[in-house]
C-alpha positions in Angstrom: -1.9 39.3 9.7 -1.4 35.5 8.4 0.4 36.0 5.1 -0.3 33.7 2.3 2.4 33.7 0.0 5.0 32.7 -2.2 8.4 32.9 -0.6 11.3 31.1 -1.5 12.1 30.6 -4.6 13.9 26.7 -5.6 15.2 25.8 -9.3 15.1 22.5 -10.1 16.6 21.3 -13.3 16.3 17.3 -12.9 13.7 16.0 -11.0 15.3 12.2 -11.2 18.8 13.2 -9.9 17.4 14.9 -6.7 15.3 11.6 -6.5 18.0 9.7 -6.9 19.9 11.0 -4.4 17.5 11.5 -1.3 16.6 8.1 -2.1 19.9 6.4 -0.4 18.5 7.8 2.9 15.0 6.5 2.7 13.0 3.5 4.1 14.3 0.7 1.6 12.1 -2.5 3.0 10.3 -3.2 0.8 13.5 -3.1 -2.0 13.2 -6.8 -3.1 9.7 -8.4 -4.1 10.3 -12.6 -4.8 8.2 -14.5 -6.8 8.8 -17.8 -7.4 8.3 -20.1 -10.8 6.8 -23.5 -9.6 8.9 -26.1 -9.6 10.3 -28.3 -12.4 12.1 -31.1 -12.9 15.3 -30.2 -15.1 15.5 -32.1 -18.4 19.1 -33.5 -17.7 19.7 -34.1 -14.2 16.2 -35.1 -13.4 16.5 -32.5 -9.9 13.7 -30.5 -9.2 14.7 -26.8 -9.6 12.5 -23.6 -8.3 14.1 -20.5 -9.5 13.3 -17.5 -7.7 12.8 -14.2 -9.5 13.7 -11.1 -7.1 12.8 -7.3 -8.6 14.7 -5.0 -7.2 14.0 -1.6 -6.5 17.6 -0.7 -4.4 19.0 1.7 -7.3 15.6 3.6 -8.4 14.9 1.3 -11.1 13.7 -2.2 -11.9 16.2 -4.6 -12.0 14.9 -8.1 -12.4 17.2 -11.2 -11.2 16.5 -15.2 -11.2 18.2 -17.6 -8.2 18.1 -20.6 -7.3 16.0 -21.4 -4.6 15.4 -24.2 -2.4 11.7 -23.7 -1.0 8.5 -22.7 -2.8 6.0 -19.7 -2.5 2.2 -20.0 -3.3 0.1 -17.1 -2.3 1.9 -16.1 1.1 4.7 -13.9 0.8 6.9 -11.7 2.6 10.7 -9.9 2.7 12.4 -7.2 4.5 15.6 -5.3 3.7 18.2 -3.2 5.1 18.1 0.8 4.5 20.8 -0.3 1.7 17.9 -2.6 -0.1 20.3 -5.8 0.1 17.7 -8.4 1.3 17.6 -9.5 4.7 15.6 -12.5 5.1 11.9 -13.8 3.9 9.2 -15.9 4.2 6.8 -18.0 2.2 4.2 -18.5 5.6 5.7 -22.0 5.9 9.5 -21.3 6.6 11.5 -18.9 7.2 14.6 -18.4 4.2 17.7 -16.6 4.6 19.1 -14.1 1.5 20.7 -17.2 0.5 17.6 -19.0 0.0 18.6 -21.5 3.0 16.4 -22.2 5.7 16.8 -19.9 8.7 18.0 -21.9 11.9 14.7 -22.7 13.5 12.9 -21.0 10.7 10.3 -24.3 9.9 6.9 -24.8 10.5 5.4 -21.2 10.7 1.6 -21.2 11.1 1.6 -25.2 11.7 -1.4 -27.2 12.6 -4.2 -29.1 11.0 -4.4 -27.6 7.8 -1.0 -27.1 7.6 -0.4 -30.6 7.4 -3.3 -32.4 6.0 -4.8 -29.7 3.7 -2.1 -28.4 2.6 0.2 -31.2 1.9 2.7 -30.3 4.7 3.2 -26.9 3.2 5.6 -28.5 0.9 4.8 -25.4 -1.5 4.4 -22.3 0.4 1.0 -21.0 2.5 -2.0 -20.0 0.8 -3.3 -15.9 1.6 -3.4 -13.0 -0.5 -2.3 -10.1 2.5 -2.2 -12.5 5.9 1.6 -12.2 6.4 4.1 -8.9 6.9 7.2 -8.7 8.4 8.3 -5.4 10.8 11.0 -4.4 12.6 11.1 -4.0 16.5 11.3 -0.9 17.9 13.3 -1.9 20.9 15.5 -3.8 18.5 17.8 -2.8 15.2 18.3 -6.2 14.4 15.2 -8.0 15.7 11.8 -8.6 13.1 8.6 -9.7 13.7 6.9 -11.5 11.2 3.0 -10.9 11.8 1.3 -14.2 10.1 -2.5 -15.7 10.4 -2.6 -19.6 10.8 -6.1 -20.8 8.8 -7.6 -24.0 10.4 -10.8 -25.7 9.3 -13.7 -28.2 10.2 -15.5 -30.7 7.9 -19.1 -30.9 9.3 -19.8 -28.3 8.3 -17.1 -27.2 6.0 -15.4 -24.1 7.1 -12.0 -22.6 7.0 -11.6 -19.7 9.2 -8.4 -18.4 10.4 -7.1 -18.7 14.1 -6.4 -15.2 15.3 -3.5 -13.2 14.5 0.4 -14.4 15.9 3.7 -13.6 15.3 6.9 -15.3 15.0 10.6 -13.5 15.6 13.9 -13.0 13.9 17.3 -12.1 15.5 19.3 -11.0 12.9 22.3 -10.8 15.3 22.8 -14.4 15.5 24.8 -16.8 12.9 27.1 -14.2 11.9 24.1 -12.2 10.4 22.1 -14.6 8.9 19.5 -15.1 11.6 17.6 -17.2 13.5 14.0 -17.2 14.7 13.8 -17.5 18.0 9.8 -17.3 18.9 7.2 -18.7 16.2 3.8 -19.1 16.2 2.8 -16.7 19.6 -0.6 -15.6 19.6 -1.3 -12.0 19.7 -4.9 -12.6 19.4 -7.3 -15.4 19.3 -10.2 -15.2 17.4 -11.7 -17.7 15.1 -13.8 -14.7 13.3 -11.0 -12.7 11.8 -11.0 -11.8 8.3 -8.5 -13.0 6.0 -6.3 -11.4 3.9 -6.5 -7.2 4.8 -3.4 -7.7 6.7 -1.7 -3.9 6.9 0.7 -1.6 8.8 2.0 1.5 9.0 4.0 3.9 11.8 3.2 5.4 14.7 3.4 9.1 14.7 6.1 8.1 16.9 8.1 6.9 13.7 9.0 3.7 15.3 6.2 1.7 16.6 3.3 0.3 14.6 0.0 0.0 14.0 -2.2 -2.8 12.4 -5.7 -3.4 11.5 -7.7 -6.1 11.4 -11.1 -6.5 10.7 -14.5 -9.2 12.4 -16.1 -11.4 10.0 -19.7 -10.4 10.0 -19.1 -7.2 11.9 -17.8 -4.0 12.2 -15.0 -4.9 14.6 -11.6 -3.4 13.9 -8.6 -4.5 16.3 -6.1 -2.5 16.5 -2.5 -4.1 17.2 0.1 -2.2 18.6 4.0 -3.2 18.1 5.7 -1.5 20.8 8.9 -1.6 23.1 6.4 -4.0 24.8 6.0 -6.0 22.5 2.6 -6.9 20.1 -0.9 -6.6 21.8 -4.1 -5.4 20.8 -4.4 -2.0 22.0 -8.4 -1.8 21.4 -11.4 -2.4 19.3 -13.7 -0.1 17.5 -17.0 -0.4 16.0 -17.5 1.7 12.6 -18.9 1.7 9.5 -20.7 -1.2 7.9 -20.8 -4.7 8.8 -18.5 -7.5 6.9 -19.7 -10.1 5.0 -19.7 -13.7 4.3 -18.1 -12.9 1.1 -15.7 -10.4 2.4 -12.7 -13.0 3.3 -12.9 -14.1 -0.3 -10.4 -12.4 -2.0 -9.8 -8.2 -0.3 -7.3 -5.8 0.3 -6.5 -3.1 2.7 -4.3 -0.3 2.5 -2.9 2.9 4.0 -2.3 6.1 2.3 1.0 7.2 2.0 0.8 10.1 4.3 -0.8 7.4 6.9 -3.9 9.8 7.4 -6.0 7.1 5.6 -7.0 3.3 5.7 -9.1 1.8 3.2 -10.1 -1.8 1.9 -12.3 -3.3 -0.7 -14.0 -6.1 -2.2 -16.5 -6.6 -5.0 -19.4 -7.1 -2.7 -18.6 -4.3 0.2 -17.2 -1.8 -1.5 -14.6 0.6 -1.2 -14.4 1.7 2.7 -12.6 4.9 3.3 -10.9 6.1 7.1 -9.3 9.0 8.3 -6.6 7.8 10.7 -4.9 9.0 13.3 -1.5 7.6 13.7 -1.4 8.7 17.1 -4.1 7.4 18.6 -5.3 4.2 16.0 -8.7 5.9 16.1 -10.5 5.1 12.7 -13.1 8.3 11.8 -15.2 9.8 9.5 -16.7 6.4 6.8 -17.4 6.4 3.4 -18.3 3.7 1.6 -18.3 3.9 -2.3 -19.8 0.5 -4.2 -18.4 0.3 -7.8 -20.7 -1.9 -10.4 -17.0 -3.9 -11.6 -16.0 -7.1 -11.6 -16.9 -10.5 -13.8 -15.8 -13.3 -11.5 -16.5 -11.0 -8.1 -13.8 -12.9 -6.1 -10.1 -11.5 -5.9 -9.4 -8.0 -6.2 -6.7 -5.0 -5.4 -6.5 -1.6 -4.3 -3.3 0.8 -3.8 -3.3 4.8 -3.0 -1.7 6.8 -5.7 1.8 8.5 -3.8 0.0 12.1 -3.0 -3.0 10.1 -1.6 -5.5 11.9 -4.2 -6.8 8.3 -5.7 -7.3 4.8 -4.9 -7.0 2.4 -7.4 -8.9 -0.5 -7.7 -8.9 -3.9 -9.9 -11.7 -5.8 -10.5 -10.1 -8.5 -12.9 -11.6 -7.1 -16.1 -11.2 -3.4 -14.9 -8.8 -1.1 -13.5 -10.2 1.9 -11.6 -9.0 5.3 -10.4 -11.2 6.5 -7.8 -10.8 10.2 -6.4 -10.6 10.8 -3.2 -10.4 14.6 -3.1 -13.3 15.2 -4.5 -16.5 14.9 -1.5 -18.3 12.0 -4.1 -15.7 9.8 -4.6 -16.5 9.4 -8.5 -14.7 7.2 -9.8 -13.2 6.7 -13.7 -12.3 3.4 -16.0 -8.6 3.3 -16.7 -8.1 0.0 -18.7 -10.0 -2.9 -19.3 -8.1 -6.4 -19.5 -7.1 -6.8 -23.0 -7.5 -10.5 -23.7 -3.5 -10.8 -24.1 -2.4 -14.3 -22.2 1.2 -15.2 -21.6 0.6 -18.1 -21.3 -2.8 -17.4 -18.8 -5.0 -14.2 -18.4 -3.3 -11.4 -17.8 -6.0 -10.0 -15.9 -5.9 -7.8 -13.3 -5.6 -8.2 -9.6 -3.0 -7.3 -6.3 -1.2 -4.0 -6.7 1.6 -2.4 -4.7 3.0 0.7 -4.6 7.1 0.7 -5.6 10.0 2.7 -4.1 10.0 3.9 -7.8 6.6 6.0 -7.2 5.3 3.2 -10.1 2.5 0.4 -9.1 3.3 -2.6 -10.3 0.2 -5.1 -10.8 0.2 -9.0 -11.5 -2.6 -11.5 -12.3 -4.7 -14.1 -11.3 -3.3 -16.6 -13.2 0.2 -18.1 -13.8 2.0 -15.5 -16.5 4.9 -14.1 -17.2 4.0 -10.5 -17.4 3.2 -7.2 -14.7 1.0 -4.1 -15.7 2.3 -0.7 -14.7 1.3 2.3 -13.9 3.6 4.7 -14.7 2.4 8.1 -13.2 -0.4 7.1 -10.4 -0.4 10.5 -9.7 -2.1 11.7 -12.6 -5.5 12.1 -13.7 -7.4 9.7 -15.1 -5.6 8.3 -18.4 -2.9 10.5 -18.1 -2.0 8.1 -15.2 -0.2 5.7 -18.4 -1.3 2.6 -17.3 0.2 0.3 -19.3 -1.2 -3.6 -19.4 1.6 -6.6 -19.6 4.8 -3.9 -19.7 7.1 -6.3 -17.4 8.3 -9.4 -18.9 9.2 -11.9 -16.5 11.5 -14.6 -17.1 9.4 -17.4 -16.0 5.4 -17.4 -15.2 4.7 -15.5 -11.6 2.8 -18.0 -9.2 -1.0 -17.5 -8.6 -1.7 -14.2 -6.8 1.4 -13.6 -5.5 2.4 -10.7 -4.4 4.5 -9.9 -1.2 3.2 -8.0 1.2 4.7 -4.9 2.7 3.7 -2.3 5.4 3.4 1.5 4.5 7.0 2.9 4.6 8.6 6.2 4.0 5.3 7.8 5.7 7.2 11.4 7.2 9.8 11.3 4.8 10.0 14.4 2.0 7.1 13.0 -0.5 10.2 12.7 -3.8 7.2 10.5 -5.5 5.6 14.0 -6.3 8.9 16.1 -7.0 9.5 13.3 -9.8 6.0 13.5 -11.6 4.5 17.2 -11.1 8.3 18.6 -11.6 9.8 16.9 -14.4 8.8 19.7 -17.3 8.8 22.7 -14.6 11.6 25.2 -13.9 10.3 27.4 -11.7 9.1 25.6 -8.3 7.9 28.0 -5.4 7.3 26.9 -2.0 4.6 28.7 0.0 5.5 29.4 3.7 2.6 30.1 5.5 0.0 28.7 8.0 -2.0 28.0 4.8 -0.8 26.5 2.1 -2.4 25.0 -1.4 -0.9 23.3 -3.9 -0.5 22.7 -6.9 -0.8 26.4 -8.2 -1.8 26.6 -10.8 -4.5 24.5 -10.6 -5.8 21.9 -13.0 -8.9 20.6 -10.9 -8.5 19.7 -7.4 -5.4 21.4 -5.2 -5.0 20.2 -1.4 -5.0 23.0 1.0 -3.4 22.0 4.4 -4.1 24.8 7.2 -3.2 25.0 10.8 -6.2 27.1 12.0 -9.6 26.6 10.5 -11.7 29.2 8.6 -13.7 30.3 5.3 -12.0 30.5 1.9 -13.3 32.8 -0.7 -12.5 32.7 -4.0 -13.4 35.9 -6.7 -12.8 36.2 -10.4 -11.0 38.9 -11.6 -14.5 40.6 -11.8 -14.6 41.0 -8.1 -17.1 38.0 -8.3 -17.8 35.8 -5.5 -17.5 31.8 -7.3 -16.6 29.7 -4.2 -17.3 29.8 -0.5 -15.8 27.1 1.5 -15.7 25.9 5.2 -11.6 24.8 6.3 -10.9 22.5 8.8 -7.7 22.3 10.7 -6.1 19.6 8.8 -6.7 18.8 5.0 -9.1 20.3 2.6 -9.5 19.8 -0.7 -10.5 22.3 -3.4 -12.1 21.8 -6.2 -11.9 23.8 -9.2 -12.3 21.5 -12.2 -15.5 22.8 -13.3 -14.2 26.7 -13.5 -13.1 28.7 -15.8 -9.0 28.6 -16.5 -7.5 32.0 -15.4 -6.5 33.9 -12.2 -8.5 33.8 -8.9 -8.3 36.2 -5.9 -8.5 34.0 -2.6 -9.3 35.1 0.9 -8.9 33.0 3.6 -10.0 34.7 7.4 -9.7 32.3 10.2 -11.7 31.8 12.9 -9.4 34.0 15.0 -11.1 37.3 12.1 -7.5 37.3 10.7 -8.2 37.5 6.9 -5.3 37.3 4.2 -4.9 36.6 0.8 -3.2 35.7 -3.0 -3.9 34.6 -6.2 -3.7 31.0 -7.8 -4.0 29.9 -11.3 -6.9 27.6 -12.7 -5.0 25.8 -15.8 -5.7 23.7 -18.5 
């Protein structure tokens, strides 16, 4: 018989100081986030200054520093960091900057050509693109990076900017005594004047070294997948799925994967919200949902970032922050905020969102400010989720959209995001060791059951009453008990071996 229960028995008096300290052995990349104050001519000296404000996430908290900087950053953004969260190196799409803020030895010119130079004014500020530039580390290489970047070209008659195809450049972080150099830039990986822009994401192969990325067709349903191996960076295939693009779908989209990696989604105001399974294994996208959400006054840019357990998507339409959730078979969403009017110095409306080391998302704006929302507990339902608009001051005004860019990390590490919020006021925490397990118990709505043989579930009141019948599948399940009375429930499960077993869960408040 498969036994269902409650075995060992774990006390946890403070959540933060076990998070704390699992944290120095985690995936620290994405540590530093740099946004740049345009430049400005100092009152006294007459030199033009940029001052670079870095948040840093390396000791659990947000810390918020300003340097001096030497080269600008528009919309393109990117950074990577040691497993210590002490920068490394990044880049603004045009160059290539050192922790120092000094150009990398060879590290000009990234995505040069046409518009590079007479569009965009010799990319004397930084490159323009919400999610079109991330930077990975090799897997055939502790010290070697590749920077994945999308070069946008254009025509005149008639007007069109489209972007080239996907390349990547490469660091060496062996050479100059540490500091770097880039010693391939600008290789095509693949060629293709129909790629979307922005949607640019990544996340590890089950393999826990190599990566995946996805990138979608303009007017299609074409979805390449690019594999960074020992090889190198190819596209390992394409797959057609789901709904077409549109011509409004490069205008301002994100994409994202769930931090479990089972899931890749991306939206925009006129497609949607587009939901995958994915398997890490083999890149194969399944099983499409498409949810459209009536939100949005100026239907151009717009964010999206999964909660840390994977239960909800958020997404910002500007005006409106939403918290979609994906346990439940409907995706229904709920309103979280709407933008308050508050402008320092600009709208502080709502746009690009990224998920922190801190288990916090941290939002900025479409306009030049000098504030960041917050969501404190993403985990939580609806406005128990504390989002809180303008929380971060910044000490000069954040450029236009930027936000860097970063792949999925700390995908099979222990998930600390959810000991820190479902913990925190719990003594008692009991871990079920079985080849069925569902959590949280009790229950307030929706628990996740994860089995390793498929099945029925049956669920009784303390009657003896049959209230829930339920197909599993291998894999993930969600169940959903939010419209049930709060008590105790018997539950069967017998899998499709006609081994039944059984035990009791809690339906709270």
């Amino acid at each position: 018989m498969i036994k269902i229960n409650f075995g060992t028995k774990a006390v946890i008096f403070t959540a933060l100081v076990i998070f704390t300290i699992k944290l120095a052995g985690q995936e620290l990349q994405d540590a530093n986030w740099l946004f740049n104050h345009p430049a400005y001519k100092d009152s006294t000296s007459s030199e033009i200054i940029i001052a670079s404000q870095i948040i840093d996430f390396s000791k659990n908290r947000f810390d918020l520093r300003v340097e001096e900087a030497k080269y600008s950053i528009s919309t393109t953004v990117a950074s990577v960091s040691n497993n210590k969260g002490e920068l490394l190196f990044y880049t603004n799409g045009c160059q290539v900057l050192q922790a120092d803020h000094q150009l990398m030895e060879n590290g000009d010119s990234l995505n040069f050509g046409k518009y590079y130079v007479e569009w965009w004014q010799n990319c004397k500020d930084g490159y323009n693109g919400m999610q079109d530039i991330l930077i990975l580390n090799d897997p055939s290489h502790e010290y070697g990076y590749y920077i994945i970047h999308k070069t946008i070209n254009y025509i005149l008659i008639p007007t069109r900017f489209y972007v080239e195809g996907i390349k990547y450049s490469y660091v060496d972080m062996t050479m100059n005594n540490g500091k770097g150099k880039v010693t391939i830039k600008n290789k095509i990986i693949h060629e293709d004047t129909y790629v979307c822009s922005s949607f640019l994401s990544a996340v590890h192969h089950t393999n826990g070294k190599d990566w995946w990325l996805i990138q979608m067709e303009e007017y299609d349903n074409t979805y390449y997948k690019v594999l960074i191996d020992e090889n190198g960076a190819a596209v390992k295939d394409s797959q057609d799925i789901g709904q077409k693009t549109t011509r409004n779908t490069s205008a301002g989209g994100m994409s994202k994967f769930s931090p479990d990696g089972k899931k890749w989604a991306w939206y925009t105001w006129e497609n949607g919200l587009n939901l995958f399974d994915f398997d890490r294994q083999t890149g194969q996208l399944s099983n499409h949902k498409t949810k459209i959400v009536p939100f949005g006054i100026r239907k151009v840019f717009t964010g999206l970032e999964f909660s840390p357990n994977g239960r909800f998507v958020y997404i910002s339409t500007v005006d409106t922050l939403l918290q979609v959730d994906l346990w439940k078979e409907d995706l229904p969403y709920e309103v979280i905020g709407t933008y308050d009017g508050f402008q320092n110095p600009f709208s502080t409306d709502f746009i690009l969102m990224n998920l922190a080391p801190d288990c916090k998302i941290y939002m900025n704006s479409s306009s030049s400010t000098k504030s960041m929302h917050l969501i404190n507990y993403p985990n939580k339902k609806g406005k128990a989720c504390d989002f809180q608009q303008h929380a971060i001051d910044l000490f000069y005004t954040n450029g236009v959209l930027n936000l860097p860019n970063f792949p999925r990390l700390r995908v099979d590490e222990e998930d600390l995001c959810d000991t820190l919020e479902l913990y925190t006021d719990v003594k008692d925490v009991f871990q079920n060791q079985s080849d069925l397990k569902i959590y949280p118990n009790p229950i307030i709505d929706v628990a996740k059951i994860e089995a390793e043989i498929s099945g029925f579930l049956f669920i009784y009141d303390l009657r003896g009453e049959l209230v829930k019948r339920q197909k599993i599948k291998q894999g993930d399940n969600f169940l959903d008990l939010e419209h049930q009375a709060t008590g105790v429930y018997s539950v069967v499960f017998i899998n499709d071996k006609g081994i039944s077993s059984s035990i009791k869960i809690v339906k709270g408040i």
